[in-house]
C-alpha positions as CSV (number, residue, x, y, z in Angstrom):
1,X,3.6,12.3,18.1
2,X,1.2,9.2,17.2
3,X,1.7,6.4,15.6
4,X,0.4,5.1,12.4
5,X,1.0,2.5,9.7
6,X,2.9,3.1,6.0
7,X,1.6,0.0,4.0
8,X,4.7,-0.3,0.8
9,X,3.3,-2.2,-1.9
10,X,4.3,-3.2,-5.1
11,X,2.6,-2.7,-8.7
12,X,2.8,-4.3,-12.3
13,X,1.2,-0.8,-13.7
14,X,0.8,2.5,-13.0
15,X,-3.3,2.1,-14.4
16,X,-3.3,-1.5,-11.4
17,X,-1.9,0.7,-8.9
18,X,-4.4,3.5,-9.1
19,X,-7.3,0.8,-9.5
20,X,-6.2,-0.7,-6.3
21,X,-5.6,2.7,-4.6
22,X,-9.2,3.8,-5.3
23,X,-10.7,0.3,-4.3
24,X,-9.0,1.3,-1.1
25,X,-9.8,5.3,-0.3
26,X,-13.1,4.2,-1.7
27,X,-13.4,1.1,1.4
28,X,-12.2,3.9,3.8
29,X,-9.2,1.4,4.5
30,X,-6.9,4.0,4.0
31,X,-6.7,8.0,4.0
32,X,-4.0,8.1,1.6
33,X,-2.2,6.6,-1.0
34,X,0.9,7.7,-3.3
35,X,2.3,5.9,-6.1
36,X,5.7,6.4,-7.9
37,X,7.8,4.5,-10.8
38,X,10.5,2.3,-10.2
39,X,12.9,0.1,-11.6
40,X,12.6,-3.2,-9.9
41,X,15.3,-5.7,-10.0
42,X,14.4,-9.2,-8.6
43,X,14.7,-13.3,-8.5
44,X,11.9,-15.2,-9.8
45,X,11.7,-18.6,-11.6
46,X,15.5,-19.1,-11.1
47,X,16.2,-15.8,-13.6
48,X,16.5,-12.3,-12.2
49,X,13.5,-9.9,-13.6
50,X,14.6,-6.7,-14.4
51,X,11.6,-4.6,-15.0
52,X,9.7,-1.3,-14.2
53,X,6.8,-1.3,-11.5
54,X,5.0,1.1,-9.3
55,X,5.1,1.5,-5.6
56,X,2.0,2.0,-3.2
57,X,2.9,3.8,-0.1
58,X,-0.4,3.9,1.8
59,X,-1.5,5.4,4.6
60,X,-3.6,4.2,7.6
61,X,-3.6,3.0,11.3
62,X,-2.5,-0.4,12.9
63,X,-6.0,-1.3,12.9
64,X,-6.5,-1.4,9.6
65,X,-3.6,-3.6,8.4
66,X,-5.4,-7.3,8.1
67,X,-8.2,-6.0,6.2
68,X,-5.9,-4.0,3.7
69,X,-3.8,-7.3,3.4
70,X,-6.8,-9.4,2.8
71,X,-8.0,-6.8,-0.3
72,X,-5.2,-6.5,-2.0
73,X,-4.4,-10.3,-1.9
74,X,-7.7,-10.7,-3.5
75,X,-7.5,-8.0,-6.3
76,X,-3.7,-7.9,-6.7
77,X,-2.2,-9.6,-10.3
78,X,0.8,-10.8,-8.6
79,X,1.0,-14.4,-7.6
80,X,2.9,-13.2,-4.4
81,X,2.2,-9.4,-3.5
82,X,4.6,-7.6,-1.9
83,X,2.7,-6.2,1.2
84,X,5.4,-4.8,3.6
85,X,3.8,-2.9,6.7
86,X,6.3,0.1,8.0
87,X,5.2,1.1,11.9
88,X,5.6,5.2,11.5
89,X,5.0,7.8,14.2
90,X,3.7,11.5,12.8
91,X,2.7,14.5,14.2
92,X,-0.3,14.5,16.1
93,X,-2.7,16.3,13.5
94,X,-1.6,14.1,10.4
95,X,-2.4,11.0,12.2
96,X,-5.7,12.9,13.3
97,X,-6.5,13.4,9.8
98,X,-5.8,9.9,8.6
99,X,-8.2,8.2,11.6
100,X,-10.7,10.7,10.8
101,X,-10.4,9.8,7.0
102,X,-10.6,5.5,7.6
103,X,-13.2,3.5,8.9
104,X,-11.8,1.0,11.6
């Protein structure tokens, strides 16, 4: 088993969170990157916001994480981005495949 990084990040569309996924497969800063719908419940502005948004999970190695959190602060719409790094471990070949799919 090796370890790895699961980057969870929140989206305001399904069309924002493929546009950020492909800025970052296309940067090699991560191998991987799966988006689902959800219904998010939340406080902001002293109301709580009720309303649909789309999760990133993305896939990539420890040495990765400050230059993912530095792009997607820079592209995202939200004023504060949810950018939540999950330490994983995976079998040996999937982390294989995701160093040999990033560029550190």
């Amino acid at each position: 088993m090796e370890e790895m990084v699961i980057v969870y990040i929140t989206n305001p569309s399904l069309e924002k969170a493929k546009e950020l996924a492909k800025h970052l497969l296309n940067k090699r800063i991560v191998a991987c990157a799966n988006i689902y719908q959800s219904n998010s419940m939340y406080w902001w502005e002293g109301a709580i916001v009720d309303e649909d948004e789309y999760i990133m999970v993305a896939k990539t190695v420890e040495e990765n994480f400050d230059v993912l959190r530095r792009e997607v602060l820079e592209l995202h719409d939200y004023q504060i981005p949810s950018i939540i790094k999950i330490p994983a471990i995976a079998n040996q070949q999937f982390v294989q495949w995701i160093r040999s799919e990033v560029r550190l």
